[in-house]
C-alpha positions in Angstrom: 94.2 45.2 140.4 96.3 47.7 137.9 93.9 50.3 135.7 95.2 47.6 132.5 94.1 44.6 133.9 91.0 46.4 134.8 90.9 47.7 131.3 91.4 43.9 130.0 88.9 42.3 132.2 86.2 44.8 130.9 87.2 44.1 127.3 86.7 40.4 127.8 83.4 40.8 128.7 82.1 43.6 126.2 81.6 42.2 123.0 81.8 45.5 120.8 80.5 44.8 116.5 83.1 44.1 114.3 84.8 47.3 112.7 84.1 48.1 109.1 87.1 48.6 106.8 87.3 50.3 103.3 86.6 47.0 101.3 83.8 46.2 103.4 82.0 49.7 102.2 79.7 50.2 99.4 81.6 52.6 98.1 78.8 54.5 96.1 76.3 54.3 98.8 78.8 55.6 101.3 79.3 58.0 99.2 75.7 59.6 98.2 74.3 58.7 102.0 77.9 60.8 102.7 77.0 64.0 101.2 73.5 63.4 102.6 73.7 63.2 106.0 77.0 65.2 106.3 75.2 68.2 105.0 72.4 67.8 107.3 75.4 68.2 110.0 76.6 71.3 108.5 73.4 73.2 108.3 72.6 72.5 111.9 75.9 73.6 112.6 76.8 76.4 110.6 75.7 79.6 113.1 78.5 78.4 115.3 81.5 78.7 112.6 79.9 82.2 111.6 79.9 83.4 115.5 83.5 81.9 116.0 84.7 83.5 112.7 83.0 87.1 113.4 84.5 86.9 116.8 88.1 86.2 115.9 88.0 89.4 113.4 87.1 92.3 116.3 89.4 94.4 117.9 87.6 92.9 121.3 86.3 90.6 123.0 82.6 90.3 123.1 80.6 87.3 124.3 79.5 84.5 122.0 75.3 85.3 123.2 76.0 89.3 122.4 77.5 88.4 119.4 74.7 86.7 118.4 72.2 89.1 119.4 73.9 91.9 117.6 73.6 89.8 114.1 70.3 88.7 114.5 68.9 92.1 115.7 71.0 93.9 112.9 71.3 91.9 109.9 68.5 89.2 110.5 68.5 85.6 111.4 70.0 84.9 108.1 72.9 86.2 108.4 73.7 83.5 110.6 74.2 81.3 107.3 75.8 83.7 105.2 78.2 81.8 102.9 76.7 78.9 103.7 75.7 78.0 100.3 79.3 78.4 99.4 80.2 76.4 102.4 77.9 73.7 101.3 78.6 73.1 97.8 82.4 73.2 98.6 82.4 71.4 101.5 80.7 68.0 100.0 83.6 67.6 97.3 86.1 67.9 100.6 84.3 65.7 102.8 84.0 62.9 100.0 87.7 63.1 99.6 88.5 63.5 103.6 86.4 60.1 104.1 88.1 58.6 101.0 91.6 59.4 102.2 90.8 58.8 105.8 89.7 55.0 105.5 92.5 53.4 102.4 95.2 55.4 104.9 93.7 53.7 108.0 93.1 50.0 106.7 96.4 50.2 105.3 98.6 51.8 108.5 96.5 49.6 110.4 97.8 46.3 108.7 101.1 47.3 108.4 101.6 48.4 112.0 99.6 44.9 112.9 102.2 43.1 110.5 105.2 44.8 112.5 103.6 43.1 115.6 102.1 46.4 116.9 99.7 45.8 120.0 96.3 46.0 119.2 95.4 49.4 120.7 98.9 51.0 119.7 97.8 49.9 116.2 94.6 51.3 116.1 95.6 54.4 117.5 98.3 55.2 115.1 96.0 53.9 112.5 93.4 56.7 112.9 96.2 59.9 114.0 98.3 59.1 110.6 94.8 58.9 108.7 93.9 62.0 110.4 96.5 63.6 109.7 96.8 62.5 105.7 92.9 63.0 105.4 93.0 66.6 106.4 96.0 67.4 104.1 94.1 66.3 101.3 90.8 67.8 102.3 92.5 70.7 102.7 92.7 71.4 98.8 89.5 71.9 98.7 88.5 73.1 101.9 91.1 76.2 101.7 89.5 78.0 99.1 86.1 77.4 100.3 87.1 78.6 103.8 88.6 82.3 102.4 85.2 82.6 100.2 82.9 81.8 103.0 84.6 83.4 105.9 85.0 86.7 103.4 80.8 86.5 103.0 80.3 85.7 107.1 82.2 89.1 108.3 80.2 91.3 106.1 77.6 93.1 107.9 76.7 96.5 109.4 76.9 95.0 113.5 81.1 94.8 112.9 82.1 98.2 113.5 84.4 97.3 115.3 86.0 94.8 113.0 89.8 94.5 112.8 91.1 97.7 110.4 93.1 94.9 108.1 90.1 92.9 107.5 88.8 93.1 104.0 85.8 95.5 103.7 85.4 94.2 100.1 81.4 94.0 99.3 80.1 91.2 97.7 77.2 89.5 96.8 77.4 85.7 96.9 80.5 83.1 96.7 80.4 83.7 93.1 81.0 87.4 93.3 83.9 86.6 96.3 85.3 84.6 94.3 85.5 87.1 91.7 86.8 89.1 93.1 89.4 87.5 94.7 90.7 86.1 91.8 90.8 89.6 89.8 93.0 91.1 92.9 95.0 88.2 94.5 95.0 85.9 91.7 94.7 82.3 92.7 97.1 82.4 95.6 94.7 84.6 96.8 92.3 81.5 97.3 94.6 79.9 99.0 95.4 82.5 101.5 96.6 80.8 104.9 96.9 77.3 102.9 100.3 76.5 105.4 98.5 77.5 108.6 95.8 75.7 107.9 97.6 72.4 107.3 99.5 73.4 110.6 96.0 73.8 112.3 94.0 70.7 110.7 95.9 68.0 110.1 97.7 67.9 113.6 94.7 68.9 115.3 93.0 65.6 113.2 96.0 63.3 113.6 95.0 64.2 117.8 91.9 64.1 117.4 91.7 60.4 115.7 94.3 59.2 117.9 92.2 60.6 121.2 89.2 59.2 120.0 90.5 55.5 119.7 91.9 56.3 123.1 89.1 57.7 124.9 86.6 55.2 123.6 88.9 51.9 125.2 88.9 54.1 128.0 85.6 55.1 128.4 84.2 51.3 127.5 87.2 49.9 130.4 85.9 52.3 132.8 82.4 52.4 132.1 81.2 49.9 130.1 80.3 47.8 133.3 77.3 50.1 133.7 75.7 50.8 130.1 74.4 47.2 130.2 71.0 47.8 128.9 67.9 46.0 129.4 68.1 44.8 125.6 71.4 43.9 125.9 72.2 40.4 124.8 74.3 38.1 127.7 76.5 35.6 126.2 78.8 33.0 127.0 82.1 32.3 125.5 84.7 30.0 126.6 82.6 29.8 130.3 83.6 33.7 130.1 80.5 35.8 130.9 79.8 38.8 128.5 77.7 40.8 127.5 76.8 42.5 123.8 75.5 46.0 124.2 73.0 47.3 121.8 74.0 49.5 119.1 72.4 52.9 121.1 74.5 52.1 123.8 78.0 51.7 121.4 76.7 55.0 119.6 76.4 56.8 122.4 80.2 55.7 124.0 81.3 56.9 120.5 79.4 60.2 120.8 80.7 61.1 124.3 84.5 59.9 123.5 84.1 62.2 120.0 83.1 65.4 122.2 86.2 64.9 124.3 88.6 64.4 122.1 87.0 67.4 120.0 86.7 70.1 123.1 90.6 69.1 123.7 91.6 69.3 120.1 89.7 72.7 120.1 91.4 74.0 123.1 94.9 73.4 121.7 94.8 74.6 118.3 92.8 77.5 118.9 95.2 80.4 118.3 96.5 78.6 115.4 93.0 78.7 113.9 92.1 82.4 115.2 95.5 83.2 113.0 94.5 81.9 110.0 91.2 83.0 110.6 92.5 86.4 110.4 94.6 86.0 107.3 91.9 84.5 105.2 89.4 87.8 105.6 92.6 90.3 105.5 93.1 92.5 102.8 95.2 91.1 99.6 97.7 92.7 97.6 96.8 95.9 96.4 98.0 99.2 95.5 101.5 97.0 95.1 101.0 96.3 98.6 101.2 92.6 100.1 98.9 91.4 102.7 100.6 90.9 106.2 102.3 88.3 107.5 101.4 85.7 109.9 104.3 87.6 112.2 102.4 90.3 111.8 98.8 89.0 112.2 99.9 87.7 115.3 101.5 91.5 116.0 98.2 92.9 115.3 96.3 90.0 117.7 98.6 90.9 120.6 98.7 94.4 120.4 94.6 94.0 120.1 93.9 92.1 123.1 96.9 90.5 124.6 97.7 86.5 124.0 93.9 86.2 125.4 93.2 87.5 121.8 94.4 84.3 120.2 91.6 83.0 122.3 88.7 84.9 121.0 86.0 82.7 119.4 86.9 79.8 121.8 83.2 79.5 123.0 81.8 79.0 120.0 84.6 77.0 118.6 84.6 74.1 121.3 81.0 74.2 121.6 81.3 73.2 117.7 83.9 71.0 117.8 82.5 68.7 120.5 79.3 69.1 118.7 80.4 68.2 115.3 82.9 65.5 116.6 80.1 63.9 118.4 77.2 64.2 115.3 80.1 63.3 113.0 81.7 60.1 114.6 78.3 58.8 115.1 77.2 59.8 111.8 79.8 58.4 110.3 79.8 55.2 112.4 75.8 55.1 110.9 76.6 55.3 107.7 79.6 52.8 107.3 76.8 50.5 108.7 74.6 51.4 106.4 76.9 51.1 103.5 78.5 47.4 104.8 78.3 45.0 101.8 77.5 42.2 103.9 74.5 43.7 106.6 76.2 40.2 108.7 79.4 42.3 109.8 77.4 44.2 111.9 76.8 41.8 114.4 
């Protein structure tokens, strides 16, 4: 027997819940749950994206568990969630209108590539990368200027000596004060600082991401859905066809461990893109008449640091993140289109 007809067999006899789509949603209590429970994610979270963004800023390489050490022993725990209230408050507008963008673009790619006579799994798997990809675009207006203001807050600190000489070495004292600041010497622009790179680092590295996801989860459920029968699970019969309906645990947790893959993968390729624009969002504006560098020259400086290994820097931290965050997000999210269906019946 081929690996498709394998595939097929174990699709006839999973019965997975219905999807939800936009118009099913409750769109205000999607919303408020949104911001909720996505915050809760970001706090548990945070630490990681300060370790990956202090390491991507040194002149060398030191390990993720050092790095830690160092900040905790020097500037206090805290400073493990510096800029995190800027983070926060800027990252709940982004994330409303990531969500918003990501399911009108995916219900509506996902009937037009259906009315075209796309396969079922081709469908949804260019539904979710061109969502992806027009969700992080958008988010990315937001997100930007956030991401300069927080990342300029999270390399502060007395434990960087070593910290890249082109990095900004600008005090300040909260995401007002950055801001500021940043305004009064780059102007605007200035908040926007590596805008292009990170389009060229998000939105591909979402469109893969979605797209691997809706992969790896028919994958994962052809392979292995055989064996996450649980006791609970209910056995049905359809058509003299025996099934069987696994329990929602069981479905969140094949969503959870198809998210972490298709995160560590997506973290592993767009890695130096994100170690770049890293870099140009803490380096030094225009000043004196003198403009910031370039990304030519960022990635000049990177090389001439540490080799192409130095585009690596912060990888440890980064994956550990991303396969975190993709696996509390997707099921998260998953939780809370559930919980903001219209009609509770969908759901079974």
């Amino acid at each position: 027997m081929s690996l498709r007809e394998a595939e097929e067999d174990a699709e006839k006899e999973i019965h997975l819940p219905a999807d939800i789509d936009w118009q099913m949603l409750d769109k205000s209590k999607f919303f408020i749950l949104g911001a909720a429970l996505f915050s809760g994610v970001s706090t548990a979270l945070y630490p990681f994206v300060v370790l990956k963004t202090r390491q991507q800023v040194v002149q060398s390489q030191i390990s993720s568990i050092r790095t830690a050490f160092w900040i905790v022993r020097n500037e206090g725990f805290l400073a493990l969630y510096r800029g995190f209230g800027t983070s926060l408050m800027g990252t709940i507008p982004a994330r409303a209108l990531y969500m918003a963008a990501l399911e009108v673009t995916k219900s509506s790619v996902w009937t037009a590539t259906i009315s075209f006579g796309f396969p079922e799994p081709s469908a949804a798997a260019t539904a979710n990368a061109v969502a992806g990809l027009c969700a992080s675009v958008a988010a990315q207006l937001v997100w930007t200027p956030v991401d300069v203001v927080s990342q300029r807050l999270m390399v502060q600190g007395n434990c960087n000596t070593n910290i890249s000489n082109n990095a900004s070495h600008c005090k300040y004292i909260n995401g007002v004060d950055a801001f500021r600041k940043i305004i009064k010497a780059d102007g605007v622009k200035g908040l926007y600082r590596g805008f292009g790179i990170s389009i060229l680092t998000y939105a591909p590295s979402n469109a893969v991401w979605w797209a691997s996801y809706s992969v790896t989860q028919r994958l994962v459920w052809g392979g292995f859905g055989c064996y996450l029968r649980k006791k609970d699970e209910e056995r049905i019969e359809n058509g003299g066809v025996v099934g069987y309906r696994p329990n929602l645990k069981t479905v969140m947790a094949v969503q959870g461990l198809s998210a972490a893959m298709a995160g560590g993968v997506s973290a592993l390729i767009t890695m130096p893109l994100d170690t770049i624009k890293t870099r140009l969002q803490v380096l030094e504006g225009e000043e004196n008449g003198r403009r910031g560098p370039t990304v030519a020259q960022t990635v000049r400086h990177l090389i001439r640091e540490g080799g192409w290994a130095a585009c690596y820097r912060g990888l440890g931290p980064r994956w550990a993140s991303m396969s975190m965050s993709a696996t509390t997000m997707i099921t998260t999210y998953e939780f809370l289109k559930r919980l903001s269906a219209k009609n509770q019946d969908v759901l079974t």
